[in-house]
C-alpha positions as a Markdown table, in Angstrom:
| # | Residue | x | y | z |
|---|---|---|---|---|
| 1 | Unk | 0.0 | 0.0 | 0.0 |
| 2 | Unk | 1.4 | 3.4 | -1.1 |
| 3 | Unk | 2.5 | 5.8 | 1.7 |
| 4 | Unk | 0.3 | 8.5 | 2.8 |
| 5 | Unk | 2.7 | 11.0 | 1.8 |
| 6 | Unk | 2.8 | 9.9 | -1.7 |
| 7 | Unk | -0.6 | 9.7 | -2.3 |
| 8 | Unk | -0.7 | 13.3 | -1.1 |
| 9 | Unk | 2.5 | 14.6 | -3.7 |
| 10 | Unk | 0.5 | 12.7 | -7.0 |
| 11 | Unk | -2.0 | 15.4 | -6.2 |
| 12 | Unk | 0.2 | 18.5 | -5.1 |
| 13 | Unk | 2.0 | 18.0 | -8.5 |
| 14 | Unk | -1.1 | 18.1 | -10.4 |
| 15 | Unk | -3.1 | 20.7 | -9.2 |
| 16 | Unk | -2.4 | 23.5 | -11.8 |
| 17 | Unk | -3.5 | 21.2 | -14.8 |
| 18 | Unk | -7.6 | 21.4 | -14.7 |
| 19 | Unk | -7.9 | 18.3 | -16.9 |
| 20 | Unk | -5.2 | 16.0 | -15.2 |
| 21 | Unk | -6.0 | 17.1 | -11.3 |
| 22 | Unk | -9.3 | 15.5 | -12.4 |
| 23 | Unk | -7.4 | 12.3 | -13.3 |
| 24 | Unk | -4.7 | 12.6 | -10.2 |
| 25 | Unk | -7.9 | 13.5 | -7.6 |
| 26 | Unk | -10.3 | 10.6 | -8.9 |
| 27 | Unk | -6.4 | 8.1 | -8.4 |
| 28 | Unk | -5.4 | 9.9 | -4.7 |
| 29 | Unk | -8.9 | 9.3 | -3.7 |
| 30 | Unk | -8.9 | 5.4 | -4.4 |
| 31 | Unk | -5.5 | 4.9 | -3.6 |
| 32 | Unk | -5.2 | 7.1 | 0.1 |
| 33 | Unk | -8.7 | 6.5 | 1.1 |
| 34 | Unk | -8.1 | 2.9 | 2.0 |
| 35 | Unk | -5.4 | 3.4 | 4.0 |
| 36 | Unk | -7.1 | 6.7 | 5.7 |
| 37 | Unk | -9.1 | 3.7 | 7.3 |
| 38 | Unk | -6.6 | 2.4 | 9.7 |
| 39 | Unk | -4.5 | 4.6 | 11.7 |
| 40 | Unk | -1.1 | 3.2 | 9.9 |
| 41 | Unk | -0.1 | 2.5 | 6.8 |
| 42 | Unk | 2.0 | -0.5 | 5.4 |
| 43 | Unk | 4.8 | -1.0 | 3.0 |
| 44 | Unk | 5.9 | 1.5 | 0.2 |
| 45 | Unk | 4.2 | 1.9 | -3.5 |
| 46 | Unk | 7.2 | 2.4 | -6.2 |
| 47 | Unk | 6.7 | 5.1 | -8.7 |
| 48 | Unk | 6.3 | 2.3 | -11.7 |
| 49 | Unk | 3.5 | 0.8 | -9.9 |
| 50 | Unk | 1.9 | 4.5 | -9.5 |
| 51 | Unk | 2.9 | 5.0 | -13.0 |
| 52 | Unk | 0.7 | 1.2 | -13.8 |
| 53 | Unk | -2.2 | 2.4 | -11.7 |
| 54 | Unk | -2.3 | 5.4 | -13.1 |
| 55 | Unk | -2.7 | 4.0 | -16.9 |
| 56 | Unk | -5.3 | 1.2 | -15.6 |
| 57 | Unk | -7.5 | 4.3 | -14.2 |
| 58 | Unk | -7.6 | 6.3 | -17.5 |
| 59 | Unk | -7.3 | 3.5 | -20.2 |
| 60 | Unk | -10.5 | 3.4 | -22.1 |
| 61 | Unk | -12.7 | 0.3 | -21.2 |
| 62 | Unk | -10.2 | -0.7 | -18.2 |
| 63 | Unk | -13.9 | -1.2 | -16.4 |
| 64 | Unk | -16.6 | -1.1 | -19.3 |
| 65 | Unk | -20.0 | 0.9 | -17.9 |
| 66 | Unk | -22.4 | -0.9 | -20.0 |
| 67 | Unk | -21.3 | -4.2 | -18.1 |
| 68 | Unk | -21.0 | -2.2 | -15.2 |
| 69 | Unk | -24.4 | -0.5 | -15.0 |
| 70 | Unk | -25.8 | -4.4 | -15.9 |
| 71 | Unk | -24.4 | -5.7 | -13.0 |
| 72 | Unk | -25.7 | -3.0 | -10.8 |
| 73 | Unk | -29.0 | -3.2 | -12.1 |
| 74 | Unk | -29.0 | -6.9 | -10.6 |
| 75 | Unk | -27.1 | -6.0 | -6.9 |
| 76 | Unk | -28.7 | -3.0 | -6.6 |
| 77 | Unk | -27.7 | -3.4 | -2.9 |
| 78 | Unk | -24.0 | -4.1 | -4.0 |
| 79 | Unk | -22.1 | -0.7 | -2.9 |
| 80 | Unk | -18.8 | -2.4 | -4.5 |
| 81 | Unk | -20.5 | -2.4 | -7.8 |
| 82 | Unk | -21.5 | 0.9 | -7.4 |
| 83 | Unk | -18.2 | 2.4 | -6.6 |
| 84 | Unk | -16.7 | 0.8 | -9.5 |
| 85 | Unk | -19.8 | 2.0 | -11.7 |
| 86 | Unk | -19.0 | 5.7 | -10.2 |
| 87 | Unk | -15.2 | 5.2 | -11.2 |
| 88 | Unk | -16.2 | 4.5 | -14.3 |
| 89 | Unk | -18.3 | 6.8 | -14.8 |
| 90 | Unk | -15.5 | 9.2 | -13.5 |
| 91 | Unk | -13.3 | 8.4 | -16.3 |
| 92 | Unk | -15.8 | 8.9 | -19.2 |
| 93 | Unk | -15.9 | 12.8 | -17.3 |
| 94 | Unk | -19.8 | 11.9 | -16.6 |
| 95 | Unk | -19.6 | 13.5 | -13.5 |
| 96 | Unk | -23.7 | 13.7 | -12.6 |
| 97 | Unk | -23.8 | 9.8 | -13.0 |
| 98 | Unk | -20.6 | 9.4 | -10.2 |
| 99 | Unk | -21.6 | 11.4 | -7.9 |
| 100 | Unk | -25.4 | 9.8 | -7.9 |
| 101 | Unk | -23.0 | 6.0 | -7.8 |
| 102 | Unk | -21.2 | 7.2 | -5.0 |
| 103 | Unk | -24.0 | 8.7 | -3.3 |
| 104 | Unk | -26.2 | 5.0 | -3.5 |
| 105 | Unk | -22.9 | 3.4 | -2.5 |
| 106 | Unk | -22.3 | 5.6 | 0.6 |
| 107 | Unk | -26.0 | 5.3 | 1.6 |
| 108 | Unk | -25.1 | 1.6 | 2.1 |
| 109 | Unk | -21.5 | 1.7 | 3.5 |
| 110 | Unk | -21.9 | 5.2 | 5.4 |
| 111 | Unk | -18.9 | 4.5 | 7.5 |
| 112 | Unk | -16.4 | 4.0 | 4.0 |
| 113 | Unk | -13.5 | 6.9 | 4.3 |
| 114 | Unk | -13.3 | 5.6 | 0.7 |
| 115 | Unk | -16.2 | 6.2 | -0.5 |
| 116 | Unk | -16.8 | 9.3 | 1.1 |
| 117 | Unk | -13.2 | 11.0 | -0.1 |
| 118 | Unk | -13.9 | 10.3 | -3.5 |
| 119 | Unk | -17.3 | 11.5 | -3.3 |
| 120 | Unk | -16.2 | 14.7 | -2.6 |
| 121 | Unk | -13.2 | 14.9 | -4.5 |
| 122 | Unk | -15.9 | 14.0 | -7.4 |
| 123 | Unk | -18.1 | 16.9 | -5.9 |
| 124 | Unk | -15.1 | 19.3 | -6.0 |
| 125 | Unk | -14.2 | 18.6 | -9.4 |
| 126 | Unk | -18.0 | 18.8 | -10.3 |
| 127 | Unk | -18.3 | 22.5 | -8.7 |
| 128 | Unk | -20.2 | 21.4 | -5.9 |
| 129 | Unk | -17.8 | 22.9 | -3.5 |
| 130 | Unk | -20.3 | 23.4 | -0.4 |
| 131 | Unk | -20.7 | 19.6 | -1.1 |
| 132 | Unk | -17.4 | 18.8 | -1.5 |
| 133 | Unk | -16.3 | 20.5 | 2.0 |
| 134 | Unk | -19.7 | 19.4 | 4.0 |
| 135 | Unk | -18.4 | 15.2 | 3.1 |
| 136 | Unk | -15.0 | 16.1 | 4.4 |
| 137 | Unk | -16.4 | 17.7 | 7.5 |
| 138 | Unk | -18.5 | 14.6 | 8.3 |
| 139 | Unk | -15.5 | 13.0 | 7.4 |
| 140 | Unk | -13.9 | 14.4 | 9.9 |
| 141 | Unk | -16.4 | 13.6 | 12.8 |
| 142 | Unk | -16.6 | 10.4 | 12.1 |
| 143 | Unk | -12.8 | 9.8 | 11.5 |
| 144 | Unk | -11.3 | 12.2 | 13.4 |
| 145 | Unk | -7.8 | 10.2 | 13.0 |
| 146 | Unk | -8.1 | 10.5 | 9.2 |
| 147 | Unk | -5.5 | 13.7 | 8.8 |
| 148 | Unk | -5.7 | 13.5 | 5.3 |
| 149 | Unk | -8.8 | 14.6 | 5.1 |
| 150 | Unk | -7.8 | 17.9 | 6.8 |
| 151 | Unk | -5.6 | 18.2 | 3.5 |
| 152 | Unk | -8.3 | 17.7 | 1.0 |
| 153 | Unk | -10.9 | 20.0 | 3.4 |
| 154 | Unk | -7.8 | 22.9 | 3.4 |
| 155 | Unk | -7.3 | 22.4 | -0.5 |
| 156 | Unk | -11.6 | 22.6 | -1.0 |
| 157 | Unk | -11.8 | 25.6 | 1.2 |
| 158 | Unk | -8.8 | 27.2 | -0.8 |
| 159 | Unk | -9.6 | 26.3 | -4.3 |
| 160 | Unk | -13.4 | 25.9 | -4.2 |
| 161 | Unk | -14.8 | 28.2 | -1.4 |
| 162 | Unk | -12.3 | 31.2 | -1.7 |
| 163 | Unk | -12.4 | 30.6 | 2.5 |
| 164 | Unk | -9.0 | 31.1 | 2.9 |
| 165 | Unk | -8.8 | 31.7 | 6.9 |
| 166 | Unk | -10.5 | 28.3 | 7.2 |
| 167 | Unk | -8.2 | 26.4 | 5.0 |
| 168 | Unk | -5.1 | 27.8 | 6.7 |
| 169 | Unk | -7.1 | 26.4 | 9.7 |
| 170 | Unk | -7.1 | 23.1 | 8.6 |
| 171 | Unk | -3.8 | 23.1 | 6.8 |
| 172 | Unk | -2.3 | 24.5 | 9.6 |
| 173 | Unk | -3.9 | 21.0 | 11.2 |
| 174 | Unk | -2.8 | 18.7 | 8.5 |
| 175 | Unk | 1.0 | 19.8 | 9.1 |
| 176 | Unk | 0.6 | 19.6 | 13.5 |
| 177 | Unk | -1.0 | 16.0 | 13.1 |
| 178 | Unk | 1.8 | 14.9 | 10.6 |
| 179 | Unk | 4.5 | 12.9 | 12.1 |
| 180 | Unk | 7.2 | 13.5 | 9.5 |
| 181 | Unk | 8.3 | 16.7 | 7.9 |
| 182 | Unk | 8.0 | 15.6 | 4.2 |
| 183 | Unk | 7.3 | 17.3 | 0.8 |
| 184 | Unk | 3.6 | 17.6 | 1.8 |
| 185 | Unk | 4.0 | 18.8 | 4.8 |
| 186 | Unk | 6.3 | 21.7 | 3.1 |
| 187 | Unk | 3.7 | 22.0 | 0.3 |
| 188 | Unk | 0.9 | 22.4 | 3.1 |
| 189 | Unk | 3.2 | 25.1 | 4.7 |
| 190 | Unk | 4.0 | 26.6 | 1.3 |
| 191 | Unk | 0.1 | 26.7 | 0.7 |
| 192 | Unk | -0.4 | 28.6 | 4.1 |
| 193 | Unk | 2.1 | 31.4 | 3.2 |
| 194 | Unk | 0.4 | 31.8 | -0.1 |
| 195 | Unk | -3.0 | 32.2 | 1.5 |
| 196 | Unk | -1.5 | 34.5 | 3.9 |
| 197 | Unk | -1.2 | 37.0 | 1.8 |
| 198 | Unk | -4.8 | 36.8 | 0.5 |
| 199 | Unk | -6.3 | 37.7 | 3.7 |
């Protein structure tokens, strides 16, 4: 399982390319959300590995969405069918659809810090910024050991909500609750200094 850190860094280095933080979000959210679960993370994810996952998640028909929506049709009650149908979805930049997948598959996993983060990474990239920021802040509550998430809720306040005091706020948090100072934590910190100067 890939490092916290790097899952952070695949979306630091894309977030000034529109088209391919939409890509790096939709990745970061399926790769970090499963290890925002547990309190520690395992192993290490090498960069060719990222590089393979990263091709798998745009390739064209890598999860087709006829077959997909098919099988959901069936296991309506299935919420892993319906993350992969919102994935899918995802890729083909059908937004509306992945958000309503996720939505049905969060109804029946509500405690999923997976499916929640990349419902409202999907919400961010959609516009729905209030959205986007209310998931993380429920997020939040009911993970209060998932520091990630202050990341992604500092980064939705910033980018989305022009709330700039409030992501310094929980930027500021994502940096304290970090245990090593490594390139996200200096991005975080390079982020609040930035911000600083729009207030």
């Amino acid at each position: 399982m890939q490092e916290r850190s790097d899952y952070v860094s695949i979306f630091i280095n894309a977030s000034k390319n529109k088209k391919r933080q939409k890509i790096i979000f939709f990745i970061t959210a399926v790769l970090m959300a499963a290890g925002l679960i547990g309190s520690t993370l395992i192993g290490a994810f090498a960069s060719n590995e990222a590089k393979t996952a990263s091709q798998q998640m745009t390739q064209p028909g890598a999860n087709n969405v006829s077959q997909l929506e098919k099988q959901v049709k069936e296991n309506p009650q299935n919420a892993d069918l319906l993350e992969k149908l919102a994935k899918a979805y995802y890729r083909e930049n059908q937004l509306d659809k992945s958000i309503k997948s996720y939505k049905k598959a969060l109804e029946l996993e509500p405690a999923s810090a997976e499916l929640r983060t990349s419902y409202a990474i999907t919400l961010f990239d959609a516009n729905e910024y209030k959205k986007a920021v209310d998931q993380m802040e429920k997020e939040i509550k009911q993970n209060p050991g998932n520091n990630t998430a202050h990341f992604y809720l500092g980064e939705f306040y910033a980018y989305g909500l022009k709330d700039y005091s409030s992501a310094i706020d929980e930027l500021n948090t994502f940096v304290k609750n970090s245990k090593a100072e490594d390139e996200n934590v200096k991005h975080a910190k390079q982020i609040i200094k930035e911000l600083d100067k729009k207030e």
